[in-house]
C-alpha positions as CSV (number, residue, x, y, z in Angstrom):
1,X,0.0,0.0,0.0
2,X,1.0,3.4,-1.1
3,X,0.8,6.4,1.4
4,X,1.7,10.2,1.1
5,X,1.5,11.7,4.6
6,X,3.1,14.9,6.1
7,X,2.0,18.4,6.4
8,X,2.6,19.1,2.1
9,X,-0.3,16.4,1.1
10,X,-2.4,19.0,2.8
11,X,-1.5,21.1,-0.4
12,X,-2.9,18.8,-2.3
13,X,-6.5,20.4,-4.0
14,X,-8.4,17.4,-5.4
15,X,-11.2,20.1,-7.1
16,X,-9.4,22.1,-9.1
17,X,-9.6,21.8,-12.7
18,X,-5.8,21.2,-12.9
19,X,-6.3,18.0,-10.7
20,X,-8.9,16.8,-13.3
21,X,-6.8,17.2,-15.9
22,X,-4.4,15.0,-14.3
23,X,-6.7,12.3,-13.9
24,X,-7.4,12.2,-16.9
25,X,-3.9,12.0,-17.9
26,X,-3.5,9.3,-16.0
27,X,-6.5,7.3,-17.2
28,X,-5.7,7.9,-20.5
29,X,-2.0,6.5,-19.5
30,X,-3.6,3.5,-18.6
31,X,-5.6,2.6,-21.6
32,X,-2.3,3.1,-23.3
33,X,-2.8,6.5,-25.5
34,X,0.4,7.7,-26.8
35,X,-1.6,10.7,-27.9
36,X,-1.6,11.9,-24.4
37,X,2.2,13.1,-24.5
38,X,0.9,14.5,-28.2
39,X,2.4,13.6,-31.5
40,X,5.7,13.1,-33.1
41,X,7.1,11.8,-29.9
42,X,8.3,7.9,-28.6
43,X,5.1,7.4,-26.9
44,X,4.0,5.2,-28.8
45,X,6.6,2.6,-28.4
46,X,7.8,3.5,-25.0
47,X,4.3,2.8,-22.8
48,X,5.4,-1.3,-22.1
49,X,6.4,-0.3,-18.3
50,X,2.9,0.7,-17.5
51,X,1.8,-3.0,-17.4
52,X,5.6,-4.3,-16.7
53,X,3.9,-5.6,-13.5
54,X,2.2,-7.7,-15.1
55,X,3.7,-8.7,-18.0
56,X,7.2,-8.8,-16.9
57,X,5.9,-12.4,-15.4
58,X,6.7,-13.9,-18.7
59,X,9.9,-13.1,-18.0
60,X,10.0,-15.7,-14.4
61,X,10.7,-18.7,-16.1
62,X,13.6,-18.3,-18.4
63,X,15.5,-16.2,-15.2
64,X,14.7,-18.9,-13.3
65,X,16.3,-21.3,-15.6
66,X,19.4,-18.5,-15.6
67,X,19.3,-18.7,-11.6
68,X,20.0,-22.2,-12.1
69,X,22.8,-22.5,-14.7
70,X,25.4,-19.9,-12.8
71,X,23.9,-21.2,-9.1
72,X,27.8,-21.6,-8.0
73,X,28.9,-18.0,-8.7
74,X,28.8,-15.9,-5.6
75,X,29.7,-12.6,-7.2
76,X,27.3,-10.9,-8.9
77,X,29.2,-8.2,-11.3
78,X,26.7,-5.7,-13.2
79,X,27.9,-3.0,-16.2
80,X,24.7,-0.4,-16.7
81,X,24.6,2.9,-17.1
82,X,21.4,5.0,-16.1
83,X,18.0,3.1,-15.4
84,X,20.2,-0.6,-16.8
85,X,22.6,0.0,-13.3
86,X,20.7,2.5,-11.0
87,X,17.3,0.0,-10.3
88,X,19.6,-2.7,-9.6
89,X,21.7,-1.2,-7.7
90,X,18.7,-0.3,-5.5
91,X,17.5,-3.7,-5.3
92,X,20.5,-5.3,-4.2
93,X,20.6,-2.7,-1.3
94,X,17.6,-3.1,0.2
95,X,17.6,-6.5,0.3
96,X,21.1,-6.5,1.8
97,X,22.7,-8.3,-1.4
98,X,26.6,-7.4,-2.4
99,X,26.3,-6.5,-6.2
100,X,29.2,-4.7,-8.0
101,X,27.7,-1.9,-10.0
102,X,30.1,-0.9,-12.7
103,X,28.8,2.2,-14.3
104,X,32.0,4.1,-14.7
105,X,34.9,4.8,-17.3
106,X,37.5,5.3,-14.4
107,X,40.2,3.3,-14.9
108,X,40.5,3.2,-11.0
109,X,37.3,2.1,-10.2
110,X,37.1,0.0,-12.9
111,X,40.6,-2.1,-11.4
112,X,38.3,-2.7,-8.5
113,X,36.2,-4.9,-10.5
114,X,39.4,-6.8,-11.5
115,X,39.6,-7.8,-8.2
116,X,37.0,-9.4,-7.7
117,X,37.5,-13.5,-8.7
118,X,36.0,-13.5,-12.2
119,X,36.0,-17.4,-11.6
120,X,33.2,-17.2,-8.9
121,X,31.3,-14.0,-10.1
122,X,28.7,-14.2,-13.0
123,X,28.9,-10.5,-15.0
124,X,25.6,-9.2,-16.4
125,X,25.8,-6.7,-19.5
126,X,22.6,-4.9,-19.1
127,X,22.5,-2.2,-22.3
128,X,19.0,-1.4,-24.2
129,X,20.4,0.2,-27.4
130,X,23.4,-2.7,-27.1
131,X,26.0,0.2,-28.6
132,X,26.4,2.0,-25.0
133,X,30.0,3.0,-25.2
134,X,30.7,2.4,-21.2
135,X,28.9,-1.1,-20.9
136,X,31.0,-1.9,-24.8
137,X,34.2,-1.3,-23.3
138,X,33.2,-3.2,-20.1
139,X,32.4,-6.2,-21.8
140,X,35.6,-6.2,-24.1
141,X,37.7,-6.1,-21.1
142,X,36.1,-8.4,-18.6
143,X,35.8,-10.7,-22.0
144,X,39.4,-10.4,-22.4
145,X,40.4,-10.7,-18.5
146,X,38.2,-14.1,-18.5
147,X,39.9,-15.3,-21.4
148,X,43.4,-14.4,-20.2
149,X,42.5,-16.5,-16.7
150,X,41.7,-19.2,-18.8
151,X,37.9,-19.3,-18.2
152,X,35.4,-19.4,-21.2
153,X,33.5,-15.7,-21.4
154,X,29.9,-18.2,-21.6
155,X,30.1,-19.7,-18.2
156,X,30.4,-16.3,-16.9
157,X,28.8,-13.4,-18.7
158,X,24.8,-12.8,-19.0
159,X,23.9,-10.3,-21.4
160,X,20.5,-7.9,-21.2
161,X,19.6,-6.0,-24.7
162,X,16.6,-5.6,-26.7
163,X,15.9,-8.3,-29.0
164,X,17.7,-7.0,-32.3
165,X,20.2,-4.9,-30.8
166,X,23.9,-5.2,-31.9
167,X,24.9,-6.5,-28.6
168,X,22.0,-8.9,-28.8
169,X,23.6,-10.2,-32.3
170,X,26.7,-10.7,-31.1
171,X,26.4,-12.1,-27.7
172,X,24.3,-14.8,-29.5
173,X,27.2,-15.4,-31.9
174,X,29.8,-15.8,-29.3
175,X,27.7,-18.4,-27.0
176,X,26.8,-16.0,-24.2
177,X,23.1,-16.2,-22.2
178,X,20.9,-13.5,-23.6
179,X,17.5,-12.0,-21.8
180,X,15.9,-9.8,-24.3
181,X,14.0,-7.3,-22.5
182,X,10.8,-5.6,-23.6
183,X,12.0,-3.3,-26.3
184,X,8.5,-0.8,-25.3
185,X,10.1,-0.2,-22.2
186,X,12.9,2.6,-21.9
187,X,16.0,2.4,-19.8
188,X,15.1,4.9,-16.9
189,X,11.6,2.8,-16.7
190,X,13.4,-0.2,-16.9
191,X,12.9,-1.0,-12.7
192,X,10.4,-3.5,-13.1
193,X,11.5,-5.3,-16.2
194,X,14.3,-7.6,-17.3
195,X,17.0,-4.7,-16.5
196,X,16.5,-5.0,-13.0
197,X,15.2,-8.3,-12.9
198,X,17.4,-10.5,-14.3
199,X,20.4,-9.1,-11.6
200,X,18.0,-9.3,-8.5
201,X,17.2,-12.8,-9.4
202,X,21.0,-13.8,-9.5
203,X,21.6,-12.1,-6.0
204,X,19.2,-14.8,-4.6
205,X,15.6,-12.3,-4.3
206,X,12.1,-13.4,-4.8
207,X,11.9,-11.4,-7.8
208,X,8.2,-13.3,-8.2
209,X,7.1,-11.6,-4.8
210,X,8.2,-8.0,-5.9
211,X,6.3,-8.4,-9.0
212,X,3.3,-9.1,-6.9
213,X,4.3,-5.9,-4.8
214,X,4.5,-4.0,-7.9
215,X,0.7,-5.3,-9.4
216,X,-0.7,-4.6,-5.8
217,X,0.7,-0.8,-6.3
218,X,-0.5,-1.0,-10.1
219,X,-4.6,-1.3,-8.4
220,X,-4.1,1.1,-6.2
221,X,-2.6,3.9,-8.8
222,X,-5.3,3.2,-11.3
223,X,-8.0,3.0,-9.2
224,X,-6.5,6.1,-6.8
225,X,-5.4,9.3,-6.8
226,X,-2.1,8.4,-5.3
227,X,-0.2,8.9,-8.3
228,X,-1.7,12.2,-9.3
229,X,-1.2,13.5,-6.0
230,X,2.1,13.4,-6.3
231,X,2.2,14.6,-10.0
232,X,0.1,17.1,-8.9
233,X,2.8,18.2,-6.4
234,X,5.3,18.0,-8.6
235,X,3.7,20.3,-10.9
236,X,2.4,23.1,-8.4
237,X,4.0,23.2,-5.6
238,X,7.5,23.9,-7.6
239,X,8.4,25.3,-10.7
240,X,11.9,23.6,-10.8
241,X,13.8,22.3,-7.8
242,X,13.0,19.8,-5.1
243,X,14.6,18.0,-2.4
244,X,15.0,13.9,-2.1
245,X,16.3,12.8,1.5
246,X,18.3,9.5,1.0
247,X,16.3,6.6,2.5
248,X,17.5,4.3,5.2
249,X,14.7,1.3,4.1
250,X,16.1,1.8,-0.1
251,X,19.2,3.3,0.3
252,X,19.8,4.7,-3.2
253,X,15.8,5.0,-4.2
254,X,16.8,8.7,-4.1
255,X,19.7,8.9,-7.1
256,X,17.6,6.9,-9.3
257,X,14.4,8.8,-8.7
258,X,16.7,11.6,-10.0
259,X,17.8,9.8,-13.6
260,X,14.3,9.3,-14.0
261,X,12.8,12.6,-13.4
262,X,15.7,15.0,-14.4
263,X,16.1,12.8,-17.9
264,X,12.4,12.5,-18.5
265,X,11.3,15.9,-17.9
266,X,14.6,18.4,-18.8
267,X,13.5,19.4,-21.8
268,X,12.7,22.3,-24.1
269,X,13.7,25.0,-21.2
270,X,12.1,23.8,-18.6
271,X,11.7,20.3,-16.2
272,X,11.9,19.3,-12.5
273,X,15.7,19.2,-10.9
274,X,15.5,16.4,-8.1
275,X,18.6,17.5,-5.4
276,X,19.6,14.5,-4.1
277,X,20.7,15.4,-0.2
278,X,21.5,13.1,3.0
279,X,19.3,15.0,5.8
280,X,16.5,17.2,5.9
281,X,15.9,20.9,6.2
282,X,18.8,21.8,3.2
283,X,18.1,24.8,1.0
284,X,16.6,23.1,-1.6
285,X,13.9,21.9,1.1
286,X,12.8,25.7,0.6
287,X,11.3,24.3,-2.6
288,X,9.6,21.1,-1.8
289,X,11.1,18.5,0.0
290,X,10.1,14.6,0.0
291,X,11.5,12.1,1.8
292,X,10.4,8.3,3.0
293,X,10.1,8.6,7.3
294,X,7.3,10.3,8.8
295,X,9.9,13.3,9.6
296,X,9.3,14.2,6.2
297,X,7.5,17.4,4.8
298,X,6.2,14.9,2.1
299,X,6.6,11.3,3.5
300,X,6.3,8.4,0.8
301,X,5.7,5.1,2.5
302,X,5.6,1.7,0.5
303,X,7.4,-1.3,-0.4
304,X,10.4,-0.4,-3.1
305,X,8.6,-1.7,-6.5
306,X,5.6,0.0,-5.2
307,X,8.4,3.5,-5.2
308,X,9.4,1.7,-8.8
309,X,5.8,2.1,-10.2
310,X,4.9,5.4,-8.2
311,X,7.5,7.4,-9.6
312,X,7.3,6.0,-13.2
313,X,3.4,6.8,-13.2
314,X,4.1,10.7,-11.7
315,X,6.7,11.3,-13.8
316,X,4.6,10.1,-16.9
317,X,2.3,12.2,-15.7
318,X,4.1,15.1,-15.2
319,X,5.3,15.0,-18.6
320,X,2.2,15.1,-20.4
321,X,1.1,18.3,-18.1
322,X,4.4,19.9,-19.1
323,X,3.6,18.9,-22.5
324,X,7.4,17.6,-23.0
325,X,8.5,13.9,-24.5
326,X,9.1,12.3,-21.3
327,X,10.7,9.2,-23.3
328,X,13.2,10.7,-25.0
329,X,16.9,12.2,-24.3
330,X,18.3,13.9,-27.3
331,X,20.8,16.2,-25.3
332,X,22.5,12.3,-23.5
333,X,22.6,11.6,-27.7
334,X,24.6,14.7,-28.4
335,X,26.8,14.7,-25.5
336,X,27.8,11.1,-26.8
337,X,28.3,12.8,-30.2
338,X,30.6,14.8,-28.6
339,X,32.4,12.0,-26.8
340,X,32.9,10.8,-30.3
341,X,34.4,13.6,-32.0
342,X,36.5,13.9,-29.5
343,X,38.3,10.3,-29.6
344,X,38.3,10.2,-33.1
345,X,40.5,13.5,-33.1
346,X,42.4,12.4,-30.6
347,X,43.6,9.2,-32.6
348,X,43.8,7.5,-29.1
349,X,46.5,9.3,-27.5
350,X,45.5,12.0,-24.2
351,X,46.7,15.2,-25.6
352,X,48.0,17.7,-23.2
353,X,45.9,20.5,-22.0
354,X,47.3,24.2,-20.6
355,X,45.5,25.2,-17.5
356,X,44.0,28.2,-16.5
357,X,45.5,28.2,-13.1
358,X,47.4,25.5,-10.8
359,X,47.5,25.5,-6.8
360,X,48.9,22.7,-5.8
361,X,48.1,19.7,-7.5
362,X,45.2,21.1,-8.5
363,X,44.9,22.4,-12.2
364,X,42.1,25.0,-13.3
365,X,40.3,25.3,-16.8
366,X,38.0,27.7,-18.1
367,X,36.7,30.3,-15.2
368,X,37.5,31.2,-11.8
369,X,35.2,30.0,-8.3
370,X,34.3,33.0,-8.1
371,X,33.1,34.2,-11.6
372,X,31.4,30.5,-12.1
373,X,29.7,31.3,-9.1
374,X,28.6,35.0,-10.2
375,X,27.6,33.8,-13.2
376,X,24.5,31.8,-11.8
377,X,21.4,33.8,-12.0
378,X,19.5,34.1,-8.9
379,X,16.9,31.3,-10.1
380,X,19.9,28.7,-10.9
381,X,21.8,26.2,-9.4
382,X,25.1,24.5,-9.6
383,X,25.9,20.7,-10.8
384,X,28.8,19.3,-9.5
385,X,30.6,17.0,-11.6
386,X,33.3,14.0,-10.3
387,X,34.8,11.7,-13.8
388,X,36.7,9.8,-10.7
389,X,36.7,6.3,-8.5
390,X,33.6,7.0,-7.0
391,X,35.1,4.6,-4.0
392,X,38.3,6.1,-3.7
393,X,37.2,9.8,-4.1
394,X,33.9,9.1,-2.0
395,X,34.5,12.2,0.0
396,X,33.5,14.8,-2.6
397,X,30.4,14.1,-2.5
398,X,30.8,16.2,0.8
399,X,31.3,19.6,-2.0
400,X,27.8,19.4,-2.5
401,X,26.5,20.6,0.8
402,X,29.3,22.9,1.2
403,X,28.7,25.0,-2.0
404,X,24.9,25.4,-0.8
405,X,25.9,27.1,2.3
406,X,28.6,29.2,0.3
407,X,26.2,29.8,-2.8
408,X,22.4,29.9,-1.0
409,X,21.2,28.0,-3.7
410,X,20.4,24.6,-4.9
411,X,23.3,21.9,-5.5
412,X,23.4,18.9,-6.7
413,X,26.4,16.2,-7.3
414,X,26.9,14.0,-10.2
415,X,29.5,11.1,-10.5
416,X,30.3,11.1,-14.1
417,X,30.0,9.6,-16.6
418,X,27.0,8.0,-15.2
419,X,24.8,11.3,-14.6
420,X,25.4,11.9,-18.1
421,X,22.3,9.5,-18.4
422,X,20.6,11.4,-15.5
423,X,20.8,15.0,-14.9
424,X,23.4,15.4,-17.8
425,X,20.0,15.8,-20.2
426,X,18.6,18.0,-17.6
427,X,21.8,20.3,-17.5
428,X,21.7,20.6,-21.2
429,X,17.6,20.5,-22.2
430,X,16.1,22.0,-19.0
431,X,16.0,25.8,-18.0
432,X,19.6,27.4,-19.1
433,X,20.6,28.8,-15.7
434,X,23.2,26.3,-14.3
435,X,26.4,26.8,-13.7
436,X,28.7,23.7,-13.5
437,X,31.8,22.3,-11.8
438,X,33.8,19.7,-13.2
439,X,36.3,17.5,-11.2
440,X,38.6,15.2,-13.3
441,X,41.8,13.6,-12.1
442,X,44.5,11.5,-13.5
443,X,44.4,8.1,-12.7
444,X,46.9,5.7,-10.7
445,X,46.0,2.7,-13.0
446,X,46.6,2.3,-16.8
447,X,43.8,0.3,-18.4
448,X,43.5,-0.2,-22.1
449,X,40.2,-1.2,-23.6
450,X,41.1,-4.3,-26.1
451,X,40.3,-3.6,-29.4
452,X,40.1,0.3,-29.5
453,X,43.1,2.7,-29.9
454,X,42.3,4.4,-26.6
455,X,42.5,3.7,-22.8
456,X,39.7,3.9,-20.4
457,X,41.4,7.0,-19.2
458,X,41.1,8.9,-22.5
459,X,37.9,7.4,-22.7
460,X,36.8,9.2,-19.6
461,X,38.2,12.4,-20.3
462,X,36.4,12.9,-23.5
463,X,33.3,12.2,-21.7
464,X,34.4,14.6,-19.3
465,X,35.2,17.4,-22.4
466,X,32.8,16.7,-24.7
467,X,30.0,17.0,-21.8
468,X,31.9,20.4,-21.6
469,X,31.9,21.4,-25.0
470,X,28.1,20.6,-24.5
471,X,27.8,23.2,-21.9
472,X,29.8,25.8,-23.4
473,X,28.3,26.0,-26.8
474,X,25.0,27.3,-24.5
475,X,26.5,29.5,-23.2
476,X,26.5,28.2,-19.9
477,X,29.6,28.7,-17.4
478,X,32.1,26.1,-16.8
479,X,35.0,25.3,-14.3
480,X,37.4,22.3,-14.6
481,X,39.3,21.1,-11.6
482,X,42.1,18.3,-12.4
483,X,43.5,16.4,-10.1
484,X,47.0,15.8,-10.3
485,X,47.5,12.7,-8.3
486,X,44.4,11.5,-6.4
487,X,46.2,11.6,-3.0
488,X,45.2,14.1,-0.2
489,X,42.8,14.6,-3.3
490,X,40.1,16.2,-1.0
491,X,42.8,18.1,1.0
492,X,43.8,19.6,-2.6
493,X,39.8,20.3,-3.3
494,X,38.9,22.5,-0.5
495,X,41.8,24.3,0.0
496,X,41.5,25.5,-4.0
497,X,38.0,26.3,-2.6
498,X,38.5,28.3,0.0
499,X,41.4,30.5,-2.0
């Protein structure tokens, strides 16, 4: 059972004509009307999650058979990016389960996964287009690390693609397990389908009894406002910005509520910027603030597919009142593009690149602290960027409350490249009044990616710079920080910080 509670529900006016419209919105949702999000958009084959709970079922019996062929691995290993990493990665949390999520190009984090005994751990490729350049480089190297331990790639690697895709063509060629997922259902709805199903099932979860969960929530949100009540929120009680307090029960539920409302809604100049903080009563709470204990301004109690479903329906929702494509994400298109350009001029080698500034071992590119932080309008907020080991440099994620108490105004963090298929389309499609901080670093480990010219290194910084290119050709302010060496790297941050 779904429940909104707290003092903002009472905000919530069931009579007004808005609300109606909303229902209907919703109603015409379920009947499966691509019409509602109006034409020339991917509605029309991009509406499979809103019976996922349902038909996802016909799914059970081949995982089950997958449970069964790889039952002696006791290390799960997923490569996703976005909705494909993010759901899982949920999952396995709440139910206590070690999974190793690799959604990064960082050579550093990536050696962690080289650590783990490949000969006990069962790898899942999770990518819905099957030409994702992260989860591609992932799979040539954990292929070629199998290979070189003298295991064979098909005892060990489970691949997740729609039916067709490249990946799904070749994996099939080389032996490996394929699950195709349902290609109707897009990768930031992805929760309740074969994308998050397929790793919760090999970390040992009933994924039968959160399907039931999920079908249970799918009565209530057709046949209740519960869903539109928090559309509804969404859409008047902010015009941008609103708070997510991390949840002890889903630890997590808050980052990938963010991927799927900054990506689905940051378009055409305006959207909805989730700010992802750790405890309640930040700045951004000024806006709206939701969170999942009964502290909360806005408290959202239910079981996590239940969350899955919620926030899928809302977002839908919202979309269609916004009248933007929630299904699409041209701007994470063109910042690949950029990636692109960028290795192809690069002809695999890391050229060398003059900074602005250097204090310590810390480089600076493009503006100063001071005029990136002048140049946000009053209205805007500041992203925070990190293309590093998300383990090793855990600690700046700390910069994001200490720049809202410096700045007065929202913050949010982003490790990249992941948020590149989050709040990287936001940054780039939503209202054009961010101001952005990069943080790159060079590494401590060399990793080549077999069978490209380039390393995961260069790899990661032309994420990093084409994302920046991205930015700059709107006109937006940008700030690099490199790291030097990653050593007393957070020393190194906030003393350039406080300069």
């Amino acid at each position: 059972m779904i429940e909104l509670s707290g003092p903002l529900s009472n905000s919530i006016d069931r009579t007004t004509s808005q609300f109606a419209q909303l229902r209907t919105i919703r109603d015409r949702i379920a009947q499966l009307d691509p019409l509602v999000f109006g034409s020339n958009t991917e509605a029309p084959n991009r509406l499979g999650w809103v019976n996922a709970p349902s038909n996802s079922r016909t799914h059970l019996k081949e995982i089950a058979a997958l449970v069964s062929q790889f039952a002696g691995k006791s290390q799960v290993i997923l490569s996703g990016m976005g909705g494909s990493s993010l759901a899982p990665e949920v999952i396995a949390a709440t139910f206590k389960k070690k999974l190793f999520v690799l959604d990064s190009t960082d050579p550093d984090y990536i050696a962690r996964a080289l650590t783990i005994a490949l000969q006990e751990s069962v790898i899942v490729i999770g990518s819905k287009s099957g030409s994702t350049i992260e989860t591609a480089s992932h799979k040539a190297l954990l292929t070629a690390q199998l290979q070189a331990a003298g295991l064979n790639p098909a005892d060990h690697i489970v691949i997740v693609t729609d039916p067709g895709s490249p990946l799904d063509t070749s994996a099939r060629s080389e032996g490996l397990s394929v699950i195709n997922a349902d290609p109707t259902i897009g990768g930031r709805f992805s929760a309740l389908s074969a994308f998050g199903l397929v790793p919760a099932a090999l970390l040992g979860i009933d994924i039968e009894s959160l399907l039931k969960d999920a079908a249970a929530a799918d009565v209530q949100i057709r046949s209740t406002d519960v869903a539109v009540d928090l559309a509804y929120l969404l859409l008047t009680q902010t015009k941008e910005y609103f708070a997510l307090v991390d949840s002890v029960t889903a630890p997590g539920l808050p980052d990938w509520i963010e991927q799927l409302v900054a990506e689905s809604t940051g378009k055409s100049g305006i959207g909805r910027l989730p700010v992802v903080v750790d405890k309640s009563g930040t700045l951004a709470a000024q806006y709206l603030e939701i969170g999942f204990s009964s502290a909360s301004p806005l408290n959202i109690a239910a079981d996590l597919p239940s969350q899955f479903l919620l926030w899928e329906w809302a977002t839908a929702i919202l979309g269609a009142a916004l009248k933007i494509d929630p299904f699409n994400q041209p701007n994470v298109t063109e910042a690949k593009a950029q990636t692109s350009a960028l290795l192809s001029s690069w002809s695999g080698a890391l050229p060398h690149f003059l900074p602005d500034e250097i204090s310590g071992d810390v480089e600076r590119f493009g503006l100063s602290l001071e005029a990136l932080i002048a140049a946000i309008p009053a209205d805007g907020y500041l992203a925070v960027m990190a293309y590093v080991d998300r383990i090793g440099q855990s600690e700046l994620i700390k910069l994001r409350a200490l720049f809202e108490a410096r700045i007065s105004k929202p913050v949010t963090f982003g490790w990249g490249p992941r948020f590149l298929h989050s709040t990287g389309q936001f940054h780039k499609g939503g209202p054009a009044h961010g101001g952005f901080l990069q943080i790159t670093g060079t590494a401590d480990t060399e990793l080549a990616i077999p069978g490209v010219n380039y390393s995961f290194e260069t790899l990661e910084m032309a994420q990093a710079l084409g994302d920046n290119k991205a930015l700059t050709e709107r006109k937006l302010p940008v700030t690099r920080l490199h790291l030097r060496t990653r050593k007393n790297y957070y020393q190194e941050i906030t003393h350039f910080l406080k300069q």
